[in-house]
VEXDO-731184 format. One record per residue (C-alpha): residue number from 1; residue in three letters; y, x, z. Coordinates in nm, 3 decimals. Layout:
+-----+------+---------+---------+---------+
! pos ! code !      py !      px !      pz !
+-----+------+---------+---------+---------+
! NUM !  ALA !       Y !       X !       Z !
...
+-----+------+---------+---------+---------+
***
This chain:
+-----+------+---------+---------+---------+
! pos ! code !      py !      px !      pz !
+-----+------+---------+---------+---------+
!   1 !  UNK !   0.000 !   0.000 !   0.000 !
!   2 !  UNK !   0.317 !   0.198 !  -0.092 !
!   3 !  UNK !   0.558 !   0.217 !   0.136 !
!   4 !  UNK !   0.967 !   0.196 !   0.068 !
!   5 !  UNK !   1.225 !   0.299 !   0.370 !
!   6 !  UNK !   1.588 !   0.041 !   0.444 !
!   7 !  UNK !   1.793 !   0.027 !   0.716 !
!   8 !  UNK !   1.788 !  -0.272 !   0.964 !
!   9 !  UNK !   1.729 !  -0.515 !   0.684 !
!  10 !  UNK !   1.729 !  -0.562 !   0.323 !
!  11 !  UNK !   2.080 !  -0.477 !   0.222 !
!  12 !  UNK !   2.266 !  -0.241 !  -0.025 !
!  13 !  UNK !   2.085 !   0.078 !  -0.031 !
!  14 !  UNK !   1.818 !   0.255 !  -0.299 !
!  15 !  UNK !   1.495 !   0.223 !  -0.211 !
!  16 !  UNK !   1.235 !   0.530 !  -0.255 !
!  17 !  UNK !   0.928 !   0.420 !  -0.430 !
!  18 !  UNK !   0.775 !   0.793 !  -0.460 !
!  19 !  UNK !   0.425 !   0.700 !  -0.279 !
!  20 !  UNK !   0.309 !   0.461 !  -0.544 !
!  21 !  UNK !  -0.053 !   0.389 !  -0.547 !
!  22 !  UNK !  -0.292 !   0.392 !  -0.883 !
!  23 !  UNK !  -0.180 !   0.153 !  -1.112 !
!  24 !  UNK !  -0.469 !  -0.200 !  -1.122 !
!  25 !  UNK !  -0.481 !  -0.287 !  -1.519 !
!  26 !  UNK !  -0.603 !  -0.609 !  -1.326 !
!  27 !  UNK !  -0.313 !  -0.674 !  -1.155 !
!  28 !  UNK !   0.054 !  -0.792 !  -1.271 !
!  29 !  UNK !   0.224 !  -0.750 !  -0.881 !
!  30 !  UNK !   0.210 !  -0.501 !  -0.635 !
!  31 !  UNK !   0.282 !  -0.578 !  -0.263 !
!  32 !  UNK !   0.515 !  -0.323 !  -0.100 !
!  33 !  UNK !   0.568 !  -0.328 !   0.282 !
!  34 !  UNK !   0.900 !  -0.199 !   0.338 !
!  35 !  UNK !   1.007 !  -0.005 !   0.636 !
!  36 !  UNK !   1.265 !  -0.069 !   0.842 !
!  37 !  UNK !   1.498 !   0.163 !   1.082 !
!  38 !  UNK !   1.365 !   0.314 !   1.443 !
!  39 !  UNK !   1.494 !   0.262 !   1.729 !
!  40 !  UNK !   1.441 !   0.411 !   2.083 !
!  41 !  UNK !   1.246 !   0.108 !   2.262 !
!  42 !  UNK !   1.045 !  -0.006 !   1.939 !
!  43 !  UNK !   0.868 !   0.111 !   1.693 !
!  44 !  UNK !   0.891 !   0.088 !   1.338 !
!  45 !  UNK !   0.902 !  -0.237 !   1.180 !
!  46 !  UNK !   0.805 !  -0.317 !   0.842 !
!  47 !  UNK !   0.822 !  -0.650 !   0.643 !
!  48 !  UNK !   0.630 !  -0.743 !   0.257 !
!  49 !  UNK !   0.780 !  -0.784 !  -0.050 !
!  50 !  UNK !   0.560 !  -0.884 !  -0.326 !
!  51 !  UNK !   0.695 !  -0.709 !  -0.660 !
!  52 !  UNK !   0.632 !  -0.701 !  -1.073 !
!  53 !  UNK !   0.383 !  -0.450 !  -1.159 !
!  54 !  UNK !   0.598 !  -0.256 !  -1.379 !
!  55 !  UNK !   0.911 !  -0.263 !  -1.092 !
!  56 !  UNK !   0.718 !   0.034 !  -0.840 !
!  57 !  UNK !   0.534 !   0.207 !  -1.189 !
!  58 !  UNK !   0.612 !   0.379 !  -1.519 !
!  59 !  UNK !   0.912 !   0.568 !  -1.511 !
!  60 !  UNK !   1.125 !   0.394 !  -1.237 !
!  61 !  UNK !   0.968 !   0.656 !  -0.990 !
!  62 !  UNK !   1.326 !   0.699 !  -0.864 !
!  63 !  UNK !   1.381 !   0.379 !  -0.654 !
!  64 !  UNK !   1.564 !   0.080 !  -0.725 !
!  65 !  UNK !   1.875 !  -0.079 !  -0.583 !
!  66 !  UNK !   1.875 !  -0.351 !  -0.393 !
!  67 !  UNK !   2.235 !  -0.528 !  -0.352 !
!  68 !  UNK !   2.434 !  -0.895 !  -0.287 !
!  69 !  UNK !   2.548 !  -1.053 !  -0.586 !
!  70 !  UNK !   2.744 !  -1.391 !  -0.628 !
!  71 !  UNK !   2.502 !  -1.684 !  -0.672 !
!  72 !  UNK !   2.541 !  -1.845 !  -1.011 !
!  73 !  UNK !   2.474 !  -2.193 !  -0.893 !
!  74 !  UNK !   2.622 !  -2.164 !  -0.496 !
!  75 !  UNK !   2.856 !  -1.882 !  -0.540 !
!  76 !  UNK !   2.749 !  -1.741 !  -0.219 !
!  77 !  UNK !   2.600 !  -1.350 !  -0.165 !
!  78 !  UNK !   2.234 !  -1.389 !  -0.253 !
!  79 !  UNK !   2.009 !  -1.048 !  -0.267 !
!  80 !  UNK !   1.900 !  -0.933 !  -0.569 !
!  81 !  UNK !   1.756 !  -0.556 !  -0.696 !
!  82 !  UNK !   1.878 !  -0.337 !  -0.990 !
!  83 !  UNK !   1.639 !  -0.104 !  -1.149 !
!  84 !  UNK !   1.687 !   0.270 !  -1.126 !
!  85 !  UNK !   1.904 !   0.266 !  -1.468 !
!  86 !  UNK !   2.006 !  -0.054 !  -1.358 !
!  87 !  UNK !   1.891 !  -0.230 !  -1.687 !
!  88 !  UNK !   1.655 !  -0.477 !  -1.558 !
!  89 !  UNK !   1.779 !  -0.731 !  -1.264 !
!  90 !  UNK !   1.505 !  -0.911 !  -1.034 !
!  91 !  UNK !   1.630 !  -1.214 !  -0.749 !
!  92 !  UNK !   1.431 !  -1.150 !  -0.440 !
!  93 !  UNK !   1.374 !  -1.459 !  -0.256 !
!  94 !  UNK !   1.203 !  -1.474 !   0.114 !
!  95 !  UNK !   0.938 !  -1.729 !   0.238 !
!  96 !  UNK !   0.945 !  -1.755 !   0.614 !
!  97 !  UNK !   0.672 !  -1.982 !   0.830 !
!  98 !  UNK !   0.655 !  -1.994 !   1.190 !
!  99 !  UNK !   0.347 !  -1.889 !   1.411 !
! 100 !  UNK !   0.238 !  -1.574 !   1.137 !
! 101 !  UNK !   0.205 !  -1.248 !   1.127 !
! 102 !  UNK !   0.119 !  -0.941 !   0.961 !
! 103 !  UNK !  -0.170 !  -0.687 !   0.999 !
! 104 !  UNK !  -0.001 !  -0.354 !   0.832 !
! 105 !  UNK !  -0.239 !  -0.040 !   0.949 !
! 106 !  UNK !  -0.251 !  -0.024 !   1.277 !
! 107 !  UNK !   0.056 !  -0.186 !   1.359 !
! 108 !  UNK !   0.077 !  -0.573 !   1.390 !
! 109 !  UNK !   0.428 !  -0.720 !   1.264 !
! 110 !  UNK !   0.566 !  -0.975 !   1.432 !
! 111 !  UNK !   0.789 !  -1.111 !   1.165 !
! 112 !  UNK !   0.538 !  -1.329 !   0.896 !
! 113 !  UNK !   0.772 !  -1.357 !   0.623 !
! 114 !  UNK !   0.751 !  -1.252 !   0.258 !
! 115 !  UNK !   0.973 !  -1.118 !  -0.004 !
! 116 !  UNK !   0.893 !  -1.230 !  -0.361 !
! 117 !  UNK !   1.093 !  -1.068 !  -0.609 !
! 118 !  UNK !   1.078 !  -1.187 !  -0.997 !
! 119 !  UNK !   1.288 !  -1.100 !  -1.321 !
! 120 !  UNK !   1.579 !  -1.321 !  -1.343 !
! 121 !  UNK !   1.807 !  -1.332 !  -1.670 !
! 122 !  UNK !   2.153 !  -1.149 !  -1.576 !
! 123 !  UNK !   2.341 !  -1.405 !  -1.812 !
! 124 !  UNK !   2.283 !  -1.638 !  -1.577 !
! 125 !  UNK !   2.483 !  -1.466 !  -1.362 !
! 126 !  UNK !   2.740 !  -1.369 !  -1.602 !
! 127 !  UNK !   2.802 !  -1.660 !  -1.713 !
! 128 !  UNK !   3.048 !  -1.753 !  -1.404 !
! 129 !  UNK !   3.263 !  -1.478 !  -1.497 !
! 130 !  UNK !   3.281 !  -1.532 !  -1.834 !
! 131 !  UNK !   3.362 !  -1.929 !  -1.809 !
! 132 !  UNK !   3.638 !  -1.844 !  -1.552 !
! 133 !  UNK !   3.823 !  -1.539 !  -1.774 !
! 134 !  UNK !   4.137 !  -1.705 !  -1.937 !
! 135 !  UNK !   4.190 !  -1.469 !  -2.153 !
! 136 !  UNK !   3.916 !  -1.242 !  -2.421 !
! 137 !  UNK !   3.849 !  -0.948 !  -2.230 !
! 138 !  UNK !   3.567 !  -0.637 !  -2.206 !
! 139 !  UNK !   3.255 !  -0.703 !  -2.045 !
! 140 !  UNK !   3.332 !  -0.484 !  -1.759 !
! 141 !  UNK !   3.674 !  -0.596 !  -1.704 !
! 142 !  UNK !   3.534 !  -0.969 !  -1.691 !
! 143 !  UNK !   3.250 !  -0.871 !  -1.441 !
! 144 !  UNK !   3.527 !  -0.768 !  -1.167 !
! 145 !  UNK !   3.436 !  -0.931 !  -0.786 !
! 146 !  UNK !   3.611 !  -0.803 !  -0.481 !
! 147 !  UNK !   3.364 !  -0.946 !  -0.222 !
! 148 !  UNK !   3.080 !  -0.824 !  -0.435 !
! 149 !  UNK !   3.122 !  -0.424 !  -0.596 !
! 150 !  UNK !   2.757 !  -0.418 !  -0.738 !
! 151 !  UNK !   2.874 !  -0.724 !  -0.986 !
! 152 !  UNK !   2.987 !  -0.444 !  -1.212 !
! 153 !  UNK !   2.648 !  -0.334 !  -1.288 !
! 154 !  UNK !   2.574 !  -0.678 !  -1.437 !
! 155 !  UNK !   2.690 !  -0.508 !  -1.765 !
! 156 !  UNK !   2.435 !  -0.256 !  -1.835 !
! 157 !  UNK !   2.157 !  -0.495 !  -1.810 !
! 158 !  UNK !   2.269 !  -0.721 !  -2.121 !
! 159 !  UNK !   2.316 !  -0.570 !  -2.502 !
! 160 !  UNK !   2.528 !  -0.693 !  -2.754 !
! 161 !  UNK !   2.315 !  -0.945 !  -2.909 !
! 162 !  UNK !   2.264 !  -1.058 !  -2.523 !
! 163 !  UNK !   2.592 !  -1.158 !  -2.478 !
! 164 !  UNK !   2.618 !  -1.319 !  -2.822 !
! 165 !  UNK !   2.392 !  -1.584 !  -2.702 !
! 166 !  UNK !   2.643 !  -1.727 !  -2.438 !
! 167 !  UNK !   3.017 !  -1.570 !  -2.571 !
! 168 !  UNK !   3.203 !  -1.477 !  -2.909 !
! 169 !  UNK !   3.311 !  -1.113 !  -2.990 !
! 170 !  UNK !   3.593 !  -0.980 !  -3.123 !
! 171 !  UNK !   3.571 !  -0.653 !  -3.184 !
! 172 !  UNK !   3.785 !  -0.336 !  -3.348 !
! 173 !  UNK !   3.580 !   0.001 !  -3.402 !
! 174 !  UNK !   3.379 !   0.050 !  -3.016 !
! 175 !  UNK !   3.615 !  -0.205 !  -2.896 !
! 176 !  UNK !   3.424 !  -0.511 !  -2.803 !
! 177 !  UNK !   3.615 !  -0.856 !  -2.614 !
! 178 !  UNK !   3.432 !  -1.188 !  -2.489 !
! 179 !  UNK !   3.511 !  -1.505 !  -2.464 !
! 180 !  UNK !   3.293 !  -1.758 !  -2.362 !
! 181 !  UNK !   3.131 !  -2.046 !  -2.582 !
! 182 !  UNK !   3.041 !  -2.405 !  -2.440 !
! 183 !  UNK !   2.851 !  -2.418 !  -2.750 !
! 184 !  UNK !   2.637 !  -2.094 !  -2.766 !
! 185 !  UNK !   2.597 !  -2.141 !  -2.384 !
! 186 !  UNK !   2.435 !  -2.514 !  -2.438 !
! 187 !  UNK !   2.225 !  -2.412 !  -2.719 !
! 188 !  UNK !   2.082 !  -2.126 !  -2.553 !
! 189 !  UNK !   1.946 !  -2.294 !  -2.233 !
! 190 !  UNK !   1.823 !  -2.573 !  -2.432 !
! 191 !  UNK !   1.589 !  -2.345 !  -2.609 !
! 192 !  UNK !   1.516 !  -2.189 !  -2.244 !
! 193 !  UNK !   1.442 !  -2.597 !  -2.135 !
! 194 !  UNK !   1.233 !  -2.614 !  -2.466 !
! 195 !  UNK !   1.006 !  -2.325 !  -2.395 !
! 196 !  UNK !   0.952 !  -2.421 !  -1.973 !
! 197 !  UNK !   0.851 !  -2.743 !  -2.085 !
! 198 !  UNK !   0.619 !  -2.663 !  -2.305 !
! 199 !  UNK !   0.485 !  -2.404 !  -2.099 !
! 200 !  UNK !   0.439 !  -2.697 !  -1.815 !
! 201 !  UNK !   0.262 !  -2.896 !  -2.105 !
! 202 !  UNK !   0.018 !  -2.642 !  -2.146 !
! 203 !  UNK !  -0.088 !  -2.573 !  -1.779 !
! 204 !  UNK !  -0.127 !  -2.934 !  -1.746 !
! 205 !  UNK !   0.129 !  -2.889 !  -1.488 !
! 206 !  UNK !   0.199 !  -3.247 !  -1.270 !
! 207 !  UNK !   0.564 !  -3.344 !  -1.354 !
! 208 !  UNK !   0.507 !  -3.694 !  -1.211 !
! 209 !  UNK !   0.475 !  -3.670 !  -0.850 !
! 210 !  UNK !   0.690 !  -3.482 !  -0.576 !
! 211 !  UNK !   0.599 !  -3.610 !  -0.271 !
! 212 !  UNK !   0.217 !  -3.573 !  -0.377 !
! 213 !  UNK !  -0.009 !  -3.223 !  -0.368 !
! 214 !  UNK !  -0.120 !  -3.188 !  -0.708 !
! 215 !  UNK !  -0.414 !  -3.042 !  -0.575 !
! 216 !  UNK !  -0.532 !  -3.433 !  -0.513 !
! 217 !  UNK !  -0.404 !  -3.598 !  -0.881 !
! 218 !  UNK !  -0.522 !  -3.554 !  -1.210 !
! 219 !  UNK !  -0.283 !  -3.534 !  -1.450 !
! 220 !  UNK !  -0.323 !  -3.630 !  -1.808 !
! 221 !  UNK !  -0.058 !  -3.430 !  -1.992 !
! 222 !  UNK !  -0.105 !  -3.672 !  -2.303 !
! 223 !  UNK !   0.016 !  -3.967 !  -2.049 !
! 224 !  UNK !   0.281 !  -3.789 !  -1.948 !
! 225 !  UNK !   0.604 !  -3.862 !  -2.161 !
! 226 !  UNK !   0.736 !  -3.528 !  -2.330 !
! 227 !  UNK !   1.118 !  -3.648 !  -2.152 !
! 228 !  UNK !   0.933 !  -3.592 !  -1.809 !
! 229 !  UNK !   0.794 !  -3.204 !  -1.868 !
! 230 !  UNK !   1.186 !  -3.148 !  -2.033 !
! 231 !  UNK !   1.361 !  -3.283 !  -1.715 !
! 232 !  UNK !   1.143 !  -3.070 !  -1.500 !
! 233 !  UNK !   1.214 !  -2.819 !  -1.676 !
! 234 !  UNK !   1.565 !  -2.916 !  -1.683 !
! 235 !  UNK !   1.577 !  -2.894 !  -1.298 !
! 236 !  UNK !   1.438 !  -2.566 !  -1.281 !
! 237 !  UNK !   1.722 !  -2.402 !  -1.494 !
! 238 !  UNK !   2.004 !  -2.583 !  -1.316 !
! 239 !  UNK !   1.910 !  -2.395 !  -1.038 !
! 240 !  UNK !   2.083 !  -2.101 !  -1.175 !
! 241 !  UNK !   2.400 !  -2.344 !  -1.333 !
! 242 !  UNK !   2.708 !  -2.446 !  -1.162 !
! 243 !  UNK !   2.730 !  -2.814 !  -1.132 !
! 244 !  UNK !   2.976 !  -2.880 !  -1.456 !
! 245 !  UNK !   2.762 !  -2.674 !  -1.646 !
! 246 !  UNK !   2.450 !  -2.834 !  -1.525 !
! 247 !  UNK !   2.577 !  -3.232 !  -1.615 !
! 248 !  UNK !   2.700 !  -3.070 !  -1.978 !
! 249 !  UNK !   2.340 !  -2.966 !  -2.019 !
! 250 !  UNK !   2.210 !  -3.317 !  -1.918 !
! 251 !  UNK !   2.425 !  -3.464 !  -2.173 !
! 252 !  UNK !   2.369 !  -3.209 !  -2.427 !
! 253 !  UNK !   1.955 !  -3.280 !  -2.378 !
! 254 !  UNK !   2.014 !  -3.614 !  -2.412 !
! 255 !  UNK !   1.791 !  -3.685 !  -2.107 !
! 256 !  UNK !   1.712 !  -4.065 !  -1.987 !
! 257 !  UNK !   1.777 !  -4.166 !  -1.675 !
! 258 !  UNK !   1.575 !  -4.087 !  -1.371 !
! 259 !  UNK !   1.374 !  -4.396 !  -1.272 !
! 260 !  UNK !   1.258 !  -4.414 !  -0.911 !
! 261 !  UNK !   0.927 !  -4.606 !  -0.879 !
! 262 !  UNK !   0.908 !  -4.928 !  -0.688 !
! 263 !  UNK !   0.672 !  -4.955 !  -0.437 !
! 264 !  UNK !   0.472 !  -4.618 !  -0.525 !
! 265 !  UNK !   0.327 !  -4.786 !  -0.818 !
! 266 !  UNK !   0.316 !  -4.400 !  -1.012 !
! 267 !  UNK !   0.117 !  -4.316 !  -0.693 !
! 268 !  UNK !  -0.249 !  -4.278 !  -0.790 !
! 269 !  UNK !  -0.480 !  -4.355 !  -0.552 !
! 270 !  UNK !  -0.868 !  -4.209 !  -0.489 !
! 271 !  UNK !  -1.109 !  -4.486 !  -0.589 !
! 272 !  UNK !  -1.292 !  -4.700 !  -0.317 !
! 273 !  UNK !  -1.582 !  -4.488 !  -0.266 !
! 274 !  UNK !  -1.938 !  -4.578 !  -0.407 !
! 275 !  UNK !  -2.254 !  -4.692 !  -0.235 !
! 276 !  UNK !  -2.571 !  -4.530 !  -0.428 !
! 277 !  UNK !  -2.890 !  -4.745 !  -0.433 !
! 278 !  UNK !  -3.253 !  -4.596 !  -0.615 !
! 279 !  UNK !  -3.040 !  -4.280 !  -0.773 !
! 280 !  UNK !  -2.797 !  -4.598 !  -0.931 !
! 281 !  UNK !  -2.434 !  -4.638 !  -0.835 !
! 282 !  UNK !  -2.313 !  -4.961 !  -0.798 !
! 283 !  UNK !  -1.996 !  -5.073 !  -1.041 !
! 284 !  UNK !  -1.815 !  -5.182 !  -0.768 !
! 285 !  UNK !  -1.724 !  -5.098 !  -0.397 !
! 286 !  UNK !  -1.941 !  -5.249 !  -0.110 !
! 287 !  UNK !  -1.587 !  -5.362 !   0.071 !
! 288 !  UNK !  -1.239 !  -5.307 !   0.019 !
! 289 !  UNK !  -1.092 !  -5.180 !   0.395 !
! 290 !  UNK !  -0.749 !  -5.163 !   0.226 !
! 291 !  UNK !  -0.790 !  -5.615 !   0.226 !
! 292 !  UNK !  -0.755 !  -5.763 !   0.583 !
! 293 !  UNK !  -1.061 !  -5.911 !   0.704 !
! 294 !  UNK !  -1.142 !  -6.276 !   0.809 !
! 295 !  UNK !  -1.270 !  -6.258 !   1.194 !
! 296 !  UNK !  -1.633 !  -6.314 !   1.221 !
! 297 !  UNK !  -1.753 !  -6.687 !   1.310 !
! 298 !  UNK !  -1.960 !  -6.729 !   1.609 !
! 299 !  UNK !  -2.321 !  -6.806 !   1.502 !
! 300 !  UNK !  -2.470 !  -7.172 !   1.671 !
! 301 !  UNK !  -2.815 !  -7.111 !   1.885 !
! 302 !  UNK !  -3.058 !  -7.351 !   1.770 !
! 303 !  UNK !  -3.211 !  -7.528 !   2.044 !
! 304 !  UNK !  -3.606 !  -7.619 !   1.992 !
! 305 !  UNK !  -3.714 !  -7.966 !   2.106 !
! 306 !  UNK !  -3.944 !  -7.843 !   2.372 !
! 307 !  UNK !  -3.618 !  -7.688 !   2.502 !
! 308 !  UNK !  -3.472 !  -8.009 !   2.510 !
! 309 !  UNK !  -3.768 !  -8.231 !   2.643 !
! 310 !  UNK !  -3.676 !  -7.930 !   2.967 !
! 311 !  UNK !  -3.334 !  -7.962 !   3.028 !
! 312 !  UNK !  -3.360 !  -8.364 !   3.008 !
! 313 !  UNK !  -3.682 !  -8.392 !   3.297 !
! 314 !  UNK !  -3.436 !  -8.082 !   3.483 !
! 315 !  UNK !  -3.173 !  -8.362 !   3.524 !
! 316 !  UNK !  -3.159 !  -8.487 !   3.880 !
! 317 !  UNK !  -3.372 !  -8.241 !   4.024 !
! 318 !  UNK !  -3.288 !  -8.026 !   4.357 !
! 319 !  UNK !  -3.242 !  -7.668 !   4.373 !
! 320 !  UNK !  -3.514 !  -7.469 !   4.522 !
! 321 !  UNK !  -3.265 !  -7.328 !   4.746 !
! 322 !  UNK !  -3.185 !  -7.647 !   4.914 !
! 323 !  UNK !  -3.498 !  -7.663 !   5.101 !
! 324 !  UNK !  -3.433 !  -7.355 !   5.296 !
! 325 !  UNK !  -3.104 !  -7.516 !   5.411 !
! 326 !  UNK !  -2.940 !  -7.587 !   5.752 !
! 327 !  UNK !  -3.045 !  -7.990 !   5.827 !
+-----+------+---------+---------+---------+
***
């Protein structure tokens, strides 16, 4: 398990990835348990960060760069990590649980949480900065942010024909200016919409329930409506989209309007289970518990006529225990 150093906690600062182990042709992620600073009274701590294969191998033996950039959707500091050349960008989000651990060596780590860290597309997040310049500008004079110094870096991760996707260039010589383009911008994210949800398609992935595990529905992708695996795939991408930019996308897609359905009726349930009889199932269920149930009658004891001929010649008759009364 390769080991990276930080100090106190994921922040700004390069990360050594020298002690990488052999490279699994198997495997598309390594997981990386990151240590963390010393102190007097504790030992060291260490958390996990589950990473790309190709972010800890090949040539980026020199470390990568993990910093706080502005969230494209919130506009708040969100951590991300630059490569070593700082021309691939990966969002690093955490998964926390309560009651877990870790079992790293022979050390047991308190803290249970995770780090996944995935490629992310830096247009996203230069798309702020481009929709907010008023006037054409370089790419490096655009991607200026006081609170956040790293945002400058945004610009060696996307070429030319990167930036033509979301802006228009002007340019004179090696002079190159941007200014950004509703159009390109829509047009690009709906072929990004158009390739999730056909992805989705593919995997069979369940669109149609979100309060359901789909671990407990089967999902018929042919049923499905193609509008349902593009407004999926719609909310995925507006997770990286400010909210204007977001509702221009809805109207450029042209997507219907979310129905809510009444009384679960999308909600499939598990059929009534099956009672077998001589290795044959039965075509329908013994009882259905789901129905409520009349209360059972009480049964009448028939009474033989020898029973009554008894009772009848009993009539009048003393106790037995009257004789051994006071007199």
């Amino acid at each position: 398990m390769p080991r990276v150093t930080r100090k106190n906690s994921i922040q700004e600062n390069v990360v050594d990835v020298n002690s990488s182990p052999e490279k699994d042709d198997k495997s598309n992620i390594k997981v990386a348990a990151i240590s963390a600073a010393r102190s007097n009274n504790h030992p060291e701590s260490q958390c996990v960060m589950i990473v790309p294969d190709g972010m800890l191998n090949g040539n980026n033996q020199r470390g990568i760069v993990v910093v706080k950039l502005r969230n494209p959707k919130t506009g708040t500091g969100t951590l991300y990590a630059f490569s070593h050349n700082n021309t691939k960008l990966y969002e690093i989000n955490q998964f926390d649980e309560s009651k877990r651990s870790w079992f790293l060596d022979n050390s047991v780590q308190s803290d249970g949480s995770f780090f996944l860290t995935t490629n992310v597309d830096p247009l996203f997040l230069i798309l702020p900065y481009l929709q907010k310049a008023k006037h054409t500008s370089p790419i490096d004079q655009l991607l200026v942010d006081e609170d956040y110094a790293e945002t400058e870096k945004l610009s060696t991760c996307s070429k030319k024909e990167d930036l033509e996707k979301i802006a228009d260039c002007k340019q004179s010589g090696s002079f190159q200016a941007w200014k950004y383009s509703e159009e390109k911008t829509l047009n690009w994210l709906e072929k990004k919409v158009s390739r999730i949800s056909q992805h989705l398609k593919e995997k069979n992935f369940n669109v149609t329930q979100s309060a359901v595990s789909s671990n407990y529905i089967k999902t018929d992708s042919e049923a499905v409506p193609e509008s349902s695996f593009t407004r999926y795939a719609f909310g995925l991408i507006s997770e990286y989209l400010c909210d204007e930019l977001s509702a221009a996308l809805e109207k450029h897609l042209d997507l219907p309007a979310v129905q809510k359905p009444a009384n679960n009726q999308d909600v499939k349930e598990p059929p009534a289970k099956r009672q077998k009889i001589d290795g044959e199932t039965k075509s329908e269920p013994l009882e259905d518990y789901s129905k409520d149930q009349k209360p059972f009658a009480k049964e009448k004891i028939q009474v033989s006529a020898k029973s009554k001929a008894l009772a009848s010649a009993a009539k009048g008759s003393k106790s037995i225990a009257s004789f051994f009364g006071k007199k």
